[in-house]
C-alpha positions as CSV (number, residue, x, y, z in Angstrom):
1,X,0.0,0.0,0.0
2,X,1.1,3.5,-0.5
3,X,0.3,6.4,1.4
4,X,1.2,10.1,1.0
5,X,1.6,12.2,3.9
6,X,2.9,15.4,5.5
7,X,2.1,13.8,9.0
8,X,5.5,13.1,9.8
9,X,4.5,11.4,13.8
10,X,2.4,8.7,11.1
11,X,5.2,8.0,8.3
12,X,7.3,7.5,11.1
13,X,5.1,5.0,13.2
14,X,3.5,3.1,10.0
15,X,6.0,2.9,7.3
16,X,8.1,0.4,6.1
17,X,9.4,2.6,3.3
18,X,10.0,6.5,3.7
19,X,10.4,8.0,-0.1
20,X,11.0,11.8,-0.1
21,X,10.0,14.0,-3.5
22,X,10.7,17.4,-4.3
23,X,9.3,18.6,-7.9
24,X,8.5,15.0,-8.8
25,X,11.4,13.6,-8.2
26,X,13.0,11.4,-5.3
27,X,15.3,12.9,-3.6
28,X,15.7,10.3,-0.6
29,X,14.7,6.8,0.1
30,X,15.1,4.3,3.2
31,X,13.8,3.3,6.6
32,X,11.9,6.3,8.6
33,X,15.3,6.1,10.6
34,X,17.2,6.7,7.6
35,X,15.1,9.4,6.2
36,X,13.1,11.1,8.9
37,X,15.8,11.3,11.9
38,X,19.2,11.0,9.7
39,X,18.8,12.5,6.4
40,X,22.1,12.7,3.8
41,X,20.1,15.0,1.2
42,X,20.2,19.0,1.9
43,X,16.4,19.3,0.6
44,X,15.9,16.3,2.9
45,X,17.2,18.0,5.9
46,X,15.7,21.4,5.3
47,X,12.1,20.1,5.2
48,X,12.4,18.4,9.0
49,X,14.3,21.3,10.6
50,X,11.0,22.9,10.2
């Protein structure tokens, strides 16, 4: 199943997969860890400082 949100609390607590797209395109992929709390990718990082 594939769900888009903006509730980050949800992806976190339901996802197997975190993808993260900017203008279309994926920017980051992994594990909620990965992507949510450790980021690699600028545009990543800028969208969950806030």
């Amino acid at each position: 199943m594939i769900v888009v949100s903006h509730e980050i609390a949800f992806a976190r607590q339901v996802s197997d997969k975190v993808i993260f797209m900017d203008e279309g395109r994926i920017v980051e992929s992994g594990t909620a860890k990965e992507v949510i709390n450790d980021p690699q990718n600028e545009r990543t990082k800028r969208f969950f400082q806030g």
